[in-house]
C-alpha positions as CSV (number, residue, x, y, z in Angstrom):
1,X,-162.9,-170.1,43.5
2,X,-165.8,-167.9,42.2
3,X,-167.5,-169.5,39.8
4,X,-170.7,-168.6,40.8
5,X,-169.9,-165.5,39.3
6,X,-168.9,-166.1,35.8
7,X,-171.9,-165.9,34.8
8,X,-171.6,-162.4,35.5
9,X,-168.2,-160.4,36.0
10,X,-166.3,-162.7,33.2
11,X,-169.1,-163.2,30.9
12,X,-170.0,-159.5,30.4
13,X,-166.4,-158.5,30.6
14,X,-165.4,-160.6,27.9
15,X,-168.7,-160.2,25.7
16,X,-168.0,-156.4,26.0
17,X,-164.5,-156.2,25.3
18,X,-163.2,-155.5,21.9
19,X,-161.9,-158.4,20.1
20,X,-157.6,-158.6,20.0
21,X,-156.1,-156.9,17.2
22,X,-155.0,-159.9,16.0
23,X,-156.3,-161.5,13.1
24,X,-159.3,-164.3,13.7
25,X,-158.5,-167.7,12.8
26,X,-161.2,-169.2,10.2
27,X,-163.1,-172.2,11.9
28,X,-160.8,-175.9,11.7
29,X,-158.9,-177.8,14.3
30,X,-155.5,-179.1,14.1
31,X,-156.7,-182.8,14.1
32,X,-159.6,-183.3,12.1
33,X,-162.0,-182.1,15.0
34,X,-164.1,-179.7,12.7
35,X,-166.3,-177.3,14.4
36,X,-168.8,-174.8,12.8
37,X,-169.0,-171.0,12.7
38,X,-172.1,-170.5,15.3
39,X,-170.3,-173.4,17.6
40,X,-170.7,-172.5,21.3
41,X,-169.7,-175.8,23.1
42,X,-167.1,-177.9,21.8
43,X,-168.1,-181.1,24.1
44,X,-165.5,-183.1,26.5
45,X,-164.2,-186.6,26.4
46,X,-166.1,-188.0,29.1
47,X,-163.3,-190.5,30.0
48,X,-159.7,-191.5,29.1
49,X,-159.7,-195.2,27.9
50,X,-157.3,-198.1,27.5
51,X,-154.3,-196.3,29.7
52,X,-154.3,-193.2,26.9
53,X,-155.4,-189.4,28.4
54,X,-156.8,-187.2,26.0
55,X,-155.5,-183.4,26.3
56,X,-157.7,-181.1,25.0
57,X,-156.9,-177.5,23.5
58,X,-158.5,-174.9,22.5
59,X,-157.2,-171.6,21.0
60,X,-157.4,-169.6,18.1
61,X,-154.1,-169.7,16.2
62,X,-154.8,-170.0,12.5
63,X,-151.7,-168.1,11.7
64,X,-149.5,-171.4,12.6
65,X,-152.3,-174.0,12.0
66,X,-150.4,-176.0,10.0
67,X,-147.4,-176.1,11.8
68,X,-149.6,-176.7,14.8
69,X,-150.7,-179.9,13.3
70,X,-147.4,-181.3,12.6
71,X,-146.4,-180.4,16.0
72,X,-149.2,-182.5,17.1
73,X,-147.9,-185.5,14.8
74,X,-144.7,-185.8,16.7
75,X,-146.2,-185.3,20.2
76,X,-148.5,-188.0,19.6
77,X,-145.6,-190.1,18.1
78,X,-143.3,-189.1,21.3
79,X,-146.2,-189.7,23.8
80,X,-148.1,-192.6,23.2
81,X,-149.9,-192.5,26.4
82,X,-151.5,-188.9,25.4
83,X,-154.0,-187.9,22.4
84,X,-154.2,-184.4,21.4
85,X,-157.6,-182.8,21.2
86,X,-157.5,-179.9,19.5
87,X,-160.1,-177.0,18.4
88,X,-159.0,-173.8,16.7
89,X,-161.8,-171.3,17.1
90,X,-162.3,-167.9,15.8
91,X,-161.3,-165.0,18.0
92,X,-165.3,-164.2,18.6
93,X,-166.2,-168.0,18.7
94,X,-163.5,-168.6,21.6
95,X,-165.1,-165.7,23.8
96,X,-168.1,-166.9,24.4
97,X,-167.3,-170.8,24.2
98,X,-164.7,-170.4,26.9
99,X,-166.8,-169.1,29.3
100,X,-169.7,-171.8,28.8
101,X,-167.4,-174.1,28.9
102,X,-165.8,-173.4,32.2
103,X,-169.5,-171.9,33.5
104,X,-170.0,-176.1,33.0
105,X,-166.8,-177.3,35.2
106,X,-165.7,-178.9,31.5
107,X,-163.1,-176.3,30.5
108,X,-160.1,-177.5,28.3
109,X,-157.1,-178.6,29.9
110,X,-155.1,-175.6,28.2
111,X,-156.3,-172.8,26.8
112,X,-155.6,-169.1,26.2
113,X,-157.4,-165.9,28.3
114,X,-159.7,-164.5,25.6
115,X,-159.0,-161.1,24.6
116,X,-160.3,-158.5,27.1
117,X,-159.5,-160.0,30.6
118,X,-157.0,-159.8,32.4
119,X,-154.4,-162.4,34.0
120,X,-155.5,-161.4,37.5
121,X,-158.9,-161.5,36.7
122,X,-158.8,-164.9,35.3
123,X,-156.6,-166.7,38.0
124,X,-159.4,-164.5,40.6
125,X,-162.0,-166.4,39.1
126,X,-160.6,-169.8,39.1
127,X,-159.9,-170.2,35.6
128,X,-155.8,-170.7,35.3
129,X,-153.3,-172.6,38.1
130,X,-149.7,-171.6,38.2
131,X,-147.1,-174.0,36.4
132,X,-144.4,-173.7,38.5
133,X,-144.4,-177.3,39.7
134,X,-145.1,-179.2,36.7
135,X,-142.6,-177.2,34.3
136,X,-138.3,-177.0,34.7
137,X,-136.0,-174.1,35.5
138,X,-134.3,-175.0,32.0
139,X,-137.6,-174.4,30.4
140,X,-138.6,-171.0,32.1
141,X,-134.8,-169.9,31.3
142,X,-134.6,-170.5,27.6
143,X,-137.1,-167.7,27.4
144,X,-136.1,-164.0,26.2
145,X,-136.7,-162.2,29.6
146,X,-139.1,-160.0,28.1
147,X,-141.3,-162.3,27.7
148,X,-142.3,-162.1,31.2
149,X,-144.4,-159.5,32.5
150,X,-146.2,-159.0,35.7
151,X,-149.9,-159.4,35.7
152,X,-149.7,-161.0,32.3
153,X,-147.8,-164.5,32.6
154,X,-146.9,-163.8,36.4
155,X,-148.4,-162.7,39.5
156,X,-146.0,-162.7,42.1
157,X,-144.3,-165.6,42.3
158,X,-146.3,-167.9,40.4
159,X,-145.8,-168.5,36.7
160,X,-149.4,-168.8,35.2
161,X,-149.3,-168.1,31.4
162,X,-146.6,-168.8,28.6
163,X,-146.8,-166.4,25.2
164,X,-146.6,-167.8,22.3
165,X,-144.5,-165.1,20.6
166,X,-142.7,-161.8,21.0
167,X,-144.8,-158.8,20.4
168,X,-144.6,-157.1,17.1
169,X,-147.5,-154.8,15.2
170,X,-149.5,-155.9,13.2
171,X,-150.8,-153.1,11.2
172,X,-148.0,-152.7,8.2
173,X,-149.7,-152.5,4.9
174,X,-148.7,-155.4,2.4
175,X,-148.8,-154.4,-1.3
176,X,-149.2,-156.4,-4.5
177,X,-146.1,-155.5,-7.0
178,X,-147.8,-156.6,-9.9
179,X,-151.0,-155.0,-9.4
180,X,-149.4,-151.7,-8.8
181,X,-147.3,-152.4,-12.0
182,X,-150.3,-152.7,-14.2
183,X,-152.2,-150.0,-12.5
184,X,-149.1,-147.7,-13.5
185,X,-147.8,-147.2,-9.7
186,X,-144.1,-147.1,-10.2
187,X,-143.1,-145.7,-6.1
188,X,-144.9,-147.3,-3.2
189,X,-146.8,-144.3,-1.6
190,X,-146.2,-143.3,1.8
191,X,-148.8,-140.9,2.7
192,X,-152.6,-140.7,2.1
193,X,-153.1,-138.5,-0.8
194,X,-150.0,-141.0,-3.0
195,X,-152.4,-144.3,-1.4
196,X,-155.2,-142.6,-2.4
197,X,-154.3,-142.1,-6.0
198,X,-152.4,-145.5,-6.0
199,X,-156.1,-147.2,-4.9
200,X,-158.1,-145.2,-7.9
201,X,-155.4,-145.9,-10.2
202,X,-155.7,-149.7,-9.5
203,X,-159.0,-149.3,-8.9
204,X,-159.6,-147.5,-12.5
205,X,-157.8,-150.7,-14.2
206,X,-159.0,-153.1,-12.1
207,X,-162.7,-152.0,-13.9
208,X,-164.7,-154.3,-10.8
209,X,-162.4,-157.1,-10.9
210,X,-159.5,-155.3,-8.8
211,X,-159.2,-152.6,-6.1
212,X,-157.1,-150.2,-4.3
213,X,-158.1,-152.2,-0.6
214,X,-159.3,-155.0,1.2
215,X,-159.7,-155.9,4.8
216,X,-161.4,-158.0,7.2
217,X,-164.2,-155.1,7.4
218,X,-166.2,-157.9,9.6
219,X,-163.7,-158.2,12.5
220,X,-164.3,-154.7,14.3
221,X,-161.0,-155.2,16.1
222,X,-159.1,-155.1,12.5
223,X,-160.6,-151.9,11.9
224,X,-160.0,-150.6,15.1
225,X,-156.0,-151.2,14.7
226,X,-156.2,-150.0,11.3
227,X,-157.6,-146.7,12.8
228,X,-155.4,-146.3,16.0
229,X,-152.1,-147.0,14.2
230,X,-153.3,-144.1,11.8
231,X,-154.1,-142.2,14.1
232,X,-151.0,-142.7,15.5
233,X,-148.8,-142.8,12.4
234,X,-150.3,-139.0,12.1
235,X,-148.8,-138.1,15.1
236,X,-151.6,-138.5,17.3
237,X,-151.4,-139.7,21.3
238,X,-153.3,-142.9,21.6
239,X,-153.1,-146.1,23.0
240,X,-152.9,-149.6,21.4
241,X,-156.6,-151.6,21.0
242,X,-157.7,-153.0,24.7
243,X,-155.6,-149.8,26.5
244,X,-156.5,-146.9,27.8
245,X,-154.7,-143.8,27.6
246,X,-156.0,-140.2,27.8
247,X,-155.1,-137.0,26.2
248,X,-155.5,-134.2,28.3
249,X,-157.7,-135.6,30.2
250,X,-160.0,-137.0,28.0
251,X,-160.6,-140.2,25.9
252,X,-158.4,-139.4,22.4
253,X,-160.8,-140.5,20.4
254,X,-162.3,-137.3,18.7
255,X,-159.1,-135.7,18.1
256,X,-157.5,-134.1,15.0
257,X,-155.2,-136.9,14.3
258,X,-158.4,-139.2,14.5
259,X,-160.2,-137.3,12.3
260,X,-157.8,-137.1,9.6
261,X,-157.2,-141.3,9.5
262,X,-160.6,-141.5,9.4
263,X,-161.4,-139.0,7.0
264,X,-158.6,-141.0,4.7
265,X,-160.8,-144.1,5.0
266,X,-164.0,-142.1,4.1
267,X,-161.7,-141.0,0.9
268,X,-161.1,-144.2,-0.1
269,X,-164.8,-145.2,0.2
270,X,-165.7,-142.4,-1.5
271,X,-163.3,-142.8,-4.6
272,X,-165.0,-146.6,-5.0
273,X,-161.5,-147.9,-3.9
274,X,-161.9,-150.5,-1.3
275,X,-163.2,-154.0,-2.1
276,X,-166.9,-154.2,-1.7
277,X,-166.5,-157.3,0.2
278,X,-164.4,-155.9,2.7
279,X,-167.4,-154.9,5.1
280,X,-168.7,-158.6,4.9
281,X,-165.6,-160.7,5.3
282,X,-163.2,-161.9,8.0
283,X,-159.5,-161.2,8.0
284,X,-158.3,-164.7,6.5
285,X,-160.9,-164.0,3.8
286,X,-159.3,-160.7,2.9
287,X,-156.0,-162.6,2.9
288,X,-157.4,-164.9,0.7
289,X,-158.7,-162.5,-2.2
290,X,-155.7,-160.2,-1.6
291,X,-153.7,-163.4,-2.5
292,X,-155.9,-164.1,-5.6
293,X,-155.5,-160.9,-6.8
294,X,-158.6,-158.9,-5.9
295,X,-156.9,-155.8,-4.6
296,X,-153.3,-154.0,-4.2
297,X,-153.5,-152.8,-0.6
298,X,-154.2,-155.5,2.6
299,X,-153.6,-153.9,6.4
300,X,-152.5,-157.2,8.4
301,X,-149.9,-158.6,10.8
302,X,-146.9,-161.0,10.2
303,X,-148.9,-164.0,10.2
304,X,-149.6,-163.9,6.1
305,X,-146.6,-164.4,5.5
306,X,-146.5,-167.7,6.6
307,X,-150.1,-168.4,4.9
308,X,-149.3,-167.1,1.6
309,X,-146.1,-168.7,1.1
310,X,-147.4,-172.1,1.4
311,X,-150.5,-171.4,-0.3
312,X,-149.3,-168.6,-3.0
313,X,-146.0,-169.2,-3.7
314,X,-146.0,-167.1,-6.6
315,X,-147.5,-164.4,-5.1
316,X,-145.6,-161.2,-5.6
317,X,-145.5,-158.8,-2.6
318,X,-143.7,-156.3,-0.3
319,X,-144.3,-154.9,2.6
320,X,-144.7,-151.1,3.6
321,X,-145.4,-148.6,6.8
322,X,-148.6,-147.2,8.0
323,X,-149.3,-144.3,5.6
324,X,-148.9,-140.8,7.2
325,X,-151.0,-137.2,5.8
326,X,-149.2,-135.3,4.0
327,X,-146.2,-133.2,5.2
328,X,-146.4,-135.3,8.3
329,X,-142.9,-136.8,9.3
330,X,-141.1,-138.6,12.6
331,X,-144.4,-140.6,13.5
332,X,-145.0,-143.8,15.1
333,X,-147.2,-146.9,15.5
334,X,-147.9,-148.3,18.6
335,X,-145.4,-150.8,19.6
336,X,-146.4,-154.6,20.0
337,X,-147.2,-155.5,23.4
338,X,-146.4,-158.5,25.7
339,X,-149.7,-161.0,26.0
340,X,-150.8,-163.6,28.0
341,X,-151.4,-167.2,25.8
342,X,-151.9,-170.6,27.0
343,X,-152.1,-172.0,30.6
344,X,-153.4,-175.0,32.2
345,X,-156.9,-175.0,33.5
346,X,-157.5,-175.1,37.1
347,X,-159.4,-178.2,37.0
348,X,-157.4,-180.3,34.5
349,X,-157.0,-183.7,36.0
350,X,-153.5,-183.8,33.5
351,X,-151.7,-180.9,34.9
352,X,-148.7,-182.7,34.4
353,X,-149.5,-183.9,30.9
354,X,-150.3,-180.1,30.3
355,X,-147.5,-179.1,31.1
356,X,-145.6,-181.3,29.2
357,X,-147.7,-180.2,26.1
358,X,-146.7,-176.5,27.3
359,X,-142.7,-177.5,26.9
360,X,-142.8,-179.5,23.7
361,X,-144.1,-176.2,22.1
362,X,-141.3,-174.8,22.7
363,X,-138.6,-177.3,22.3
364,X,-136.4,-177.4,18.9
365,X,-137.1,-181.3,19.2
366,X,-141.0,-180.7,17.8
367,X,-140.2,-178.2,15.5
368,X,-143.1,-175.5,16.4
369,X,-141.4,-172.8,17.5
370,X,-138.6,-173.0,14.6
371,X,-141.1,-174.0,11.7
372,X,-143.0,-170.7,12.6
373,X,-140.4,-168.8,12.4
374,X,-138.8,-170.2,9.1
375,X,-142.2,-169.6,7.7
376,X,-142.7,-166.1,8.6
377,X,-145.4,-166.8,10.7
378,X,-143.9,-165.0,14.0
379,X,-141.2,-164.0,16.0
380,X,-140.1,-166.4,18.9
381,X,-139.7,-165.9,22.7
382,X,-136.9,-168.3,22.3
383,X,-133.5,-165.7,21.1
384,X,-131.9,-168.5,19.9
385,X,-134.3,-169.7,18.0
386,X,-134.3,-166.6,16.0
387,X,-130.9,-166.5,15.4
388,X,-130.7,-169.8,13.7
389,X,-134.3,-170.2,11.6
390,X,-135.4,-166.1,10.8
391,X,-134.6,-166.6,7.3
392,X,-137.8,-165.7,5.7
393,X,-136.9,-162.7,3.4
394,X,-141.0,-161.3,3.8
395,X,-140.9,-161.4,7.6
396,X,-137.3,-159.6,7.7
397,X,-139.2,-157.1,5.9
398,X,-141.5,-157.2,7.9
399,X,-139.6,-156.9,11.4
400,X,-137.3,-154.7,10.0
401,X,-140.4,-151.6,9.3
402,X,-141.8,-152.8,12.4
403,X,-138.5,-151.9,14.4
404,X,-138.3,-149.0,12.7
405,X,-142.0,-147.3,12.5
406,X,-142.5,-148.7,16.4
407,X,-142.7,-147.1,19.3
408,X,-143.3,-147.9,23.1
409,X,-145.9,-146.3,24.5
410,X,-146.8,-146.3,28.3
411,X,-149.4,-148.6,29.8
412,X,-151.6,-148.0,33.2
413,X,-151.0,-151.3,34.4
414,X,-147.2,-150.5,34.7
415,X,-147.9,-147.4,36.5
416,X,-151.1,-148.2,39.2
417,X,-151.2,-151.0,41.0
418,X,-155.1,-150.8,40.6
419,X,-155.2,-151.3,36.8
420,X,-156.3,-154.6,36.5
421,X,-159.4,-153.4,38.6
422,X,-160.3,-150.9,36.5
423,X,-159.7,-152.9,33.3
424,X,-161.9,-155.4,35.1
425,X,-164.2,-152.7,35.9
426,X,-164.6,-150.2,32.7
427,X,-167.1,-151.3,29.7
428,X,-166.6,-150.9,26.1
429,X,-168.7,-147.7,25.1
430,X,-171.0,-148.6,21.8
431,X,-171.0,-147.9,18.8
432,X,-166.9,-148.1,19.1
433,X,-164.0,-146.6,17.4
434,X,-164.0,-150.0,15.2
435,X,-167.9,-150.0,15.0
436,X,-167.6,-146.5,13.4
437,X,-164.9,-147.6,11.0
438,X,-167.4,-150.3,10.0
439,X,-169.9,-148.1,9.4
440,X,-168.0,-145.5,7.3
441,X,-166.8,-148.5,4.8
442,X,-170.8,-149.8,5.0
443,X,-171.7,-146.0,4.5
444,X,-174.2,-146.1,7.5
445,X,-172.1,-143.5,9.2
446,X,-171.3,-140.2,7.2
447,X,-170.9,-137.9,10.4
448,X,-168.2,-139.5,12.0
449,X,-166.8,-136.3,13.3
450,X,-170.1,-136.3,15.6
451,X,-169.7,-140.1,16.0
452,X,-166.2,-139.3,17.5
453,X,-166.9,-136.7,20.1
454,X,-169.7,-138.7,20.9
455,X,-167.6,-141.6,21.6
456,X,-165.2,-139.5,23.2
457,X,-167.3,-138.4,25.6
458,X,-169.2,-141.1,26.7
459,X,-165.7,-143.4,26.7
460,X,-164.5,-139.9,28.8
461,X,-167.5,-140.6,31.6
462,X,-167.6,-143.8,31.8
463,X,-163.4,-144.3,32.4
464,X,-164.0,-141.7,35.2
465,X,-167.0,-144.0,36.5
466,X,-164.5,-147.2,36.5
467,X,-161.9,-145.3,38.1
468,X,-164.3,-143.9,41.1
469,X,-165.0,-147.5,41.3
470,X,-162.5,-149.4,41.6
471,X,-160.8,-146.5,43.8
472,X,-158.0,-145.3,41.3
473,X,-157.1,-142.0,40.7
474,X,-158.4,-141.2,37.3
475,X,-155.4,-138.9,36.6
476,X,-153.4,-142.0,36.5
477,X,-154.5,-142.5,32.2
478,X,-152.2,-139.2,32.0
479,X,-149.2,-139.4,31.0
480,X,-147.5,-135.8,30.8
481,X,-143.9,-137.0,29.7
482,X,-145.0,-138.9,26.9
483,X,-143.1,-138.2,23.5
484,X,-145.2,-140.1,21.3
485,X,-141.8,-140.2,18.8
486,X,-139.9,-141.7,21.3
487,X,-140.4,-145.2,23.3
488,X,-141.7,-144.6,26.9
489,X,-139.2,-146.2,29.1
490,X,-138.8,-147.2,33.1
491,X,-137.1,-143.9,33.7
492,X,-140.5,-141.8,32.2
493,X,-142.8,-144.0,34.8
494,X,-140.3,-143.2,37.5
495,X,-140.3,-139.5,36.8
496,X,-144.1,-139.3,37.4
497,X,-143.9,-140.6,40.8
C-alpha cells in the first residue's frame, strides 16, 4: 500500500475534482446515526461486543434512503450476528470525510469511490480489495453484463466494485402541469425561446410566489450537467461531467454551442425567471420547493420520482427533454455512463460480512433492488428485476426520453491504456464551467463569453501538461469519427487504430 501518500495524490485529486452529476443526498443516515452538514469524521466502533460485528457504511444515496432503511430492517432481522452502521453523506461531505477517514486506518468497511477518482487509482492506493473470494458465481451472473466495465468495477481479473444501477441521464427537465395551466402554457416547450416565454409567463402569474426555474444552484456539478447536456442538446461535441473530450484539438468549452446554452440561462436570469433561491440551495432543496409549488421547471435525474411520490402524492408532473435553440433538430444528450459504487475496504476485519451486505442488496429476498425500482427511484443492474417491478408510470417517462434523447459518446479510457493516469494526473481548471454557471444565475459573471475562452484555454494547457506527464499522446482526446447524433460504438474505437 501507499498510504503515506493520501495525504497528497488522493486528497488533492478528489478535493479538485468536480463533484458527480448526480444529485447530493441532504445530511441523515439510514439508522438513526444523524450526522451534521460541516461533519468531517464520522468516528468508528472501537470494538464488536457480545458475539455481534458492526458493519459500517457510508455513502451518499439519498435518492433510495428510504428504501435503504428498510433494507437494513430485514438484514438486521436475517443476520442477528451483524449491526448495520450506516451514514448517508452529501456528495461534498463524503469527499473529504473518506479520505480522513482512511488517512486514519479507520475507513468503513464498504463504501463508494468518491466522485473524481478512478478505480485504478483507488485499489493503487490501498483503498478497495477485490471480492472475488467472498462473493458467488450466481451472484456476479445475475448481473446485466453491462454492468461490468474495465477499470471501473474490474481490473483484470479481480472484481473490486459493484454499481448500484444502470446508467441513465439525469438532466431531463420535469414540469409542473398545473403551474403551466394557470400560467396559460397549454404545449410543453421544446426549445429555448418557447421555455423562455413559458418561465415569464409563470413567472408573470406567479407575482414572487412562483417561477419559471429552480435548481440546486449550490451544487456546481448540477449546473455543470445542466450546461453540458445543453450544450450538447444544441448540437455541440462535448463530453459528459468528469470526461474529457476535445474538439479540434482544444478543450470545447468556449464554443458556439456553449455559448448559446449559456446565453439561454443568462435569458432566463435576465427575464427575473429563475427562483431566487436557486443559487443558495442544494439539489433536494430545489426538489423540495419544486414539489411545493415554487416553480414550473426543475433540471434533475430519475431519482425524484421516487422522492416525490412518497412525499407528494398529489403532485402533478411530466417529464420532458433537454430544450434545444431554435431551428435546431436531431440532437443529443450525453448518454449515462457505467460507475463504480460500493466495495469493501482493504482493511475491513468483516470482509466476509461485507460481502454478504454486498449480495443482500441485490437479492429479491430484501427487497432493495425491486422497491427502487417500483418507486421510480432507478433502473436495476438486475434485467429481471426490471421486467417484473418497472411499473412506475413517471420513471417509464422518464427512461423512455432518456432512450430516446441519448446518445453514446466515446471515452479516453476505452481508447488509451494510459487514461486512468492522466485522469489521475490532470487538475480541475478554476473558475469551472459549473462555477461560471453559478456565477451567471448569482450575476457575478456577466462576460461569460470571456470566462469561456478563458476556461478553454487554460483547461486546453493544462490537459496537454497531464498528457506530457503521464506519457500519453495528447491527440488521444480526439475523436475524428465521432457523430455526435449517433452512439459511438466498438467498431468507431477500432477504426482509429
Amino acid at each position: 500500500m501507499k498510504l503515506k501518500r493520501l495525504g497528497t495524490l488522493l486528497l488533492t485529486a478528489i478535493i479538485a475534482a468536480t463533484t458527480l452529476a448526480g444529485c447530493g443526498a441532504m445530511p441523515s443516515t439510514g439508522n438513526g446515526n444523524e450526522t451534521g452538514e460541516n461533519a468531517s469524521v464520522i468516528a468508528a466502533t472501537e470494538e464488536d461486543t457480545d458475539g455481534q460485528i458492526t458493519l459500517r457504511v457510508v455513502d451518499w444515496s439519498d435518492g433510495s434512503a428510504t428504501q435503504r432503511e428498510e433494507f437494513h430492517k430485514k438484514f438486521e432481522e436475517a443476520h442477528p450476528d451483524i449491526k448495520i452502521e450506516y451514514t448517508m453523506l452529501t456528495v461534498d461531505q463524503f469527499k473529504n470525510t473518506i479520505v480522513t477517514m482512511i488517512k486514519s486506518g479507520e475507513g468503513p468497511d464498504l463504501f463508494p469511490i468518491p466522485v473524481g477518482l478512478t478505480l485504478n487509482t483507488a485499489v493503487e492506493e490501498g483503498w478497495f480489495q477485490p471480492i472475488n473470494d467472498y462473493v458467488t458465481d450466481e451472484f456476479r451472473n445475475k448481473f446485466d453484463p453491462d454492468a461490468f466495465a474495465e477499470g471501473v468495477t474490474d481490473i483484470g481479473d479481480d472484481w473490486y466494485t459493484v454499481t448500484e444501477q444502470m446508467p441513465i441521464i439525469q438532466c431531463l427537465f420535469f414540469y409542473n402541469k398545473d403551474i403551466l395551466n394557470q400560467a396559460g402554457v397549454t404545449e410543453v416547450p421544446t426549445t429555448y425561446s418557447e421555455f423562455r416565454e413559458a418561465c415569464k409567463k409563470v413567472t408573470e402569474m406567479g407575482n414572487g410566489n412562483v417561477y419559471g426555474l429552480i435548481d440546486g444552484g449550490k451544487q456546481m456539478n448540477r449546473m455543470d450537467v445542466m450546461a453540458r447536456s445543453l450544450a450538447a442538446a444544441a448540437g455541440g461535441k462535448i463530453a459528459a461531467t468528469q470526461k474529457v473530450l476535445t474538439d479540434n484539438g482544444v478543450a470545447p468549452y468556449d464554443s458556439k454551442e456553449m455559448k448559446e446554452a449559456l446565453g439561454f440561462i443568462k435569458g432566463l436570469v435576465d427575464d427575473g425567471s429563475i427562483h431566487p433561491d436557486t443559487i443558495n440551495i442544494s439539489a433536494p432543496e430545489a426538489r423540495e420547493l419544486f414539489a411545493q409549488g415554487q416553480a414550473a421547471f426543475l433540471c434533475q435525474g430519475m431519482w425524484c420520482v421516487s422522492q416525490w411520490d412518497a412525499n407528494y402524492p398529489d403532485l402533478n408532473y411530466g417529464v420532458m427533454a433537454v430544450p434545444v435553440p431554435d431551428g435546431v433538430t436531431n440532437t443529443y444528450v450525453q448518454a449515462g455512463e457505467l460507475s463504480p459504487w460500493m466495495g469493501i475496504y482493504k482493511q475491513s476485519k468483516h470482509p466476509k460480512e461485507a460481502a454478504e451486505y454486498l449480495m443482500a442488496l441485490y437479492d429479491e429476498q430484501y427487497g432493495y433492488q425491486q422497491s427502487n425500482v417500483e418507486s421510480g427511484s432507478f433502473v436495476s443492474c438486475i434485467p429481471e428485476i426490471n421486467e417484473k417491478y418497472m411499473t412506475n408510470e413517471h420513471m417509464k417517462q422518464y427512461y423512455t426520453i432518456a432512450e430516446e434523447t441519448s446518445r453514446v459518446v466515446p471515452t479516453l479510457v476505452k481508447r488509451d491504456e494510459k487514461a486512468n493516469d492522466f485522469y489521475a494526473e490532470v487538475k480541475d481548471v478554476q473558475p469551472s464551467l459549473g462555477a461560471i454557471v453559478q456565477g451567471i444565475i448569482s450575476q457575478s459573471i456577466t462576460d461569460y463569453d470571456s470566462a469561456l475562452k478563458t476556461l478553454a484555454n487554460d483547461t486546453t494547457t493544462e490537459w496537454k501538461r497531464a498528457s506530457e506527464a503521464v506519457g500519453m499522446d495528447y491527440s488521444s482526446l480526439e475523436f475524428p469519427n465521432w457523430d455526435a447524433t449517433k452512439d459511438y460504438t466498438d467498431a468507431d474505437y477500432e477504426t482509429l487504430k
